[in-house]
C-alpha positions, -999 to 999 in steps of 0.1 A, spaced: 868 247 309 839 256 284 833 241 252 828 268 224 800 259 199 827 254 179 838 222 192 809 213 202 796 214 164 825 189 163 813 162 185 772 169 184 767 137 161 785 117 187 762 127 216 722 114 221 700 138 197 678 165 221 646 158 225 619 187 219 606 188 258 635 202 273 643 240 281 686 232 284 702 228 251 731 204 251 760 224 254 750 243 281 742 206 302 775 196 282 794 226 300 773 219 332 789 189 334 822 200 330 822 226 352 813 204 379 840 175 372 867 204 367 857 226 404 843 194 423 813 212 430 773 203 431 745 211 410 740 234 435 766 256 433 770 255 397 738 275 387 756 306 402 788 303 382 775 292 347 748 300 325 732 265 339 698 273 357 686 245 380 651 261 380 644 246 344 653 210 353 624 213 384 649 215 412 
């Protein structure tokens, strides 16, 4: 499951405002997320199977 940006369009006035320090945007840590409650997986293992890159959150 991905959200398209799109939906996520949709739903971004519901969800905590971005700050300016951050490299993720939120709809790629929103379809982090989802990938990992949809396969069961880590963090870990999500950075090779989604545009999601652990490197830019320092781990």
């Amino acid at each position: 499951m991905e959200i398209t940006q799109e939906q996520y369009e949709k739903i971004a006035d519901s969800l905590p405002r971005q700050r300016g320090n951050v490299t993720i945007d939120n709809l790629t840590m929103l379809n982090a997320m989802l990938h990992v409650l949809e396969h069961g997986c880590t963090f870990h293992s999500t950075a090779r199977s989604s545009k999601f890159i652990l490197t830019e959150l320092g781990h």
